[in-house]
C-alpha positions as CSV (number, residue, x, y, z in Angstrom):
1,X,0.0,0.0,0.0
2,X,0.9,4.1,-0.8
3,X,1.8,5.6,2.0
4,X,-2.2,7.4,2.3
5,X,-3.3,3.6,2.4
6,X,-5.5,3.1,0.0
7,X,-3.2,2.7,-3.4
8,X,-1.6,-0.5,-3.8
9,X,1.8,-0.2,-4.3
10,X,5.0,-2.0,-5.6
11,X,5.4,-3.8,-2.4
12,X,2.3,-6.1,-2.7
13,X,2.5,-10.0,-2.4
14,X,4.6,-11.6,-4.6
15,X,2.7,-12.4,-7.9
16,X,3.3,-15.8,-9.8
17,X,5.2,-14.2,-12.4
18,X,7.8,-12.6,-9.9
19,X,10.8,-14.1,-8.6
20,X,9.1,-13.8,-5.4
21,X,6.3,-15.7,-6.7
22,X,8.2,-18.3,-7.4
23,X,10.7,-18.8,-5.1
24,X,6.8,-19.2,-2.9
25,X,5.3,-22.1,-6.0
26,X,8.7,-24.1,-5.2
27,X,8.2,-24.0,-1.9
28,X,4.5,-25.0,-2.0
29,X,5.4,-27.5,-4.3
30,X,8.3,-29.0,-2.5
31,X,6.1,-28.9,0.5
32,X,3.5,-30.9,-1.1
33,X,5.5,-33.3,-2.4
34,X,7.1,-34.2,0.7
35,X,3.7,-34.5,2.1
36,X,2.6,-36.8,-0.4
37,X,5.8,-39.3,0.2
38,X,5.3,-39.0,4.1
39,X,1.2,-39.7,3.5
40,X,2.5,-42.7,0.8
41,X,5.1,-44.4,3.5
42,X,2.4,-44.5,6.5
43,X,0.0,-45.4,4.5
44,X,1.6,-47.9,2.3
45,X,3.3,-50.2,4.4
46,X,-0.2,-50.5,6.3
47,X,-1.7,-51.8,2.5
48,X,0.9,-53.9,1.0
49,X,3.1,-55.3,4.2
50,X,1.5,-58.8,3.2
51,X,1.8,-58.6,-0.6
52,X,4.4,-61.7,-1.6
53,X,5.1,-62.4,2.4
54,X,4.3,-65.8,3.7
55,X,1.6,-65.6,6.8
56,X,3.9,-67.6,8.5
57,X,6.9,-65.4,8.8
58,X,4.7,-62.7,10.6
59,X,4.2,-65.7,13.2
60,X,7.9,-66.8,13.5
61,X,9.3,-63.0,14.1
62,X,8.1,-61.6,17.0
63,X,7.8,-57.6,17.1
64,X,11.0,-56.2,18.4
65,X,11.0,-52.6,20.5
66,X,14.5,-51.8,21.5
67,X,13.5,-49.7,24.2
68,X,11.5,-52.2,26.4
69,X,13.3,-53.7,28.9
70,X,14.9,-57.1,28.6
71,X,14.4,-56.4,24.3
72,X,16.3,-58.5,22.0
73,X,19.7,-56.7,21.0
74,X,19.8,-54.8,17.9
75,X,22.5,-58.2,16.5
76,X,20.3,-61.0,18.0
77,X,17.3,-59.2,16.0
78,X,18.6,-58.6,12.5
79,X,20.3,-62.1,12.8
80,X,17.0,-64.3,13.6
81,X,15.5,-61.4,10.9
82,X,17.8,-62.2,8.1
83,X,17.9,-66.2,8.9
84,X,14.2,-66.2,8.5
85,X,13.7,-63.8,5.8
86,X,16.7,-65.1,3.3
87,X,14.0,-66.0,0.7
88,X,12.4,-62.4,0.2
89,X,13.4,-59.5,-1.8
90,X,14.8,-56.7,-0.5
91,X,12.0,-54.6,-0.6
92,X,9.6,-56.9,1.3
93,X,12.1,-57.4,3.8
94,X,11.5,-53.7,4.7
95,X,7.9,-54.2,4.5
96,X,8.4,-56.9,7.4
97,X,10.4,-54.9,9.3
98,X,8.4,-51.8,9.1
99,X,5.7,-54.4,10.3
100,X,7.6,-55.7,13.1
101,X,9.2,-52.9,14.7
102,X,8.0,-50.6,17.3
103,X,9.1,-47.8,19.5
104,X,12.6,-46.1,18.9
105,X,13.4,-48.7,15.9
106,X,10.2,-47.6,14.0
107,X,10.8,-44.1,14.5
108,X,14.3,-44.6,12.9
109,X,12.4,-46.4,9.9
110,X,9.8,-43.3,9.6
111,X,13.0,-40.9,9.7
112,X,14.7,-42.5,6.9
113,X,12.2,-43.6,4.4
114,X,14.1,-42.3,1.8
115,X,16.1,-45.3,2.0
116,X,13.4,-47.6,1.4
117,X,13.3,-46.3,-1.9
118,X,16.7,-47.3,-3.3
119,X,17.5,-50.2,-5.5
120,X,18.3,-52.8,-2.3
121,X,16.4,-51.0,0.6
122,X,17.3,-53.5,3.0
123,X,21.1,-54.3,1.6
């Protein structure tokens, strides 16, 4: 606005066509984006963590919270995890572990989702 307030002015929001303007759409966009992969990673594991995964191996591997007391070690974990799993493909082996974890070992799994979508996630 002028300085009687009642003109706009040269100092109004950024329009699209501005460098302002866009520096805001990339932001949105980005934004957006990420909110699409983080709505994708809870909600997808919740769909396909069966797809291809024998019914039994969600029996033989029990869930696994490293924070509770008397909880597996992270080794004594992974190792019964990968002896049982040897037959599945990297990618459902996240699935299974995304499904089997809990507490501060989940949270890890939430906070790098990115890596679950490289060639071997679970390599």
């Amino acid at each position: 606005m002028s300085m009687n307030g009642d003109q706009p002015s040269d100092q109004e929001d950024p329009q699209p066509g501005t460098a302002g303007g866009r520096d805001t759409m990339r932001t949105i966009n980005r934004t957006l984006r990420q909110m699409k992969h983080l709505l994708a990673n809870f909600n997808g594991p919740a769909r396909e963590s069966t797809s291809g995964i024998p019914r039994s191996l969600f029996a033989e591997i029990d869930a696994w919270d490293p924070d509770e007391t008397g909880a597996l070690s992270a080794a004594s974990f992974f190792n019964n995890f990968d002896a049982v799993t040897t037959d599945l493909t990297s990618e459902q082996r996240v699935r299974l572990l995304r499904a089997k974890t809990k507490g501060s070992a989940k949270q890890f799994l939430i906070d790098h989702c990115e890596l679950a979508e490289e060639e071997a996630p679970y390599e």
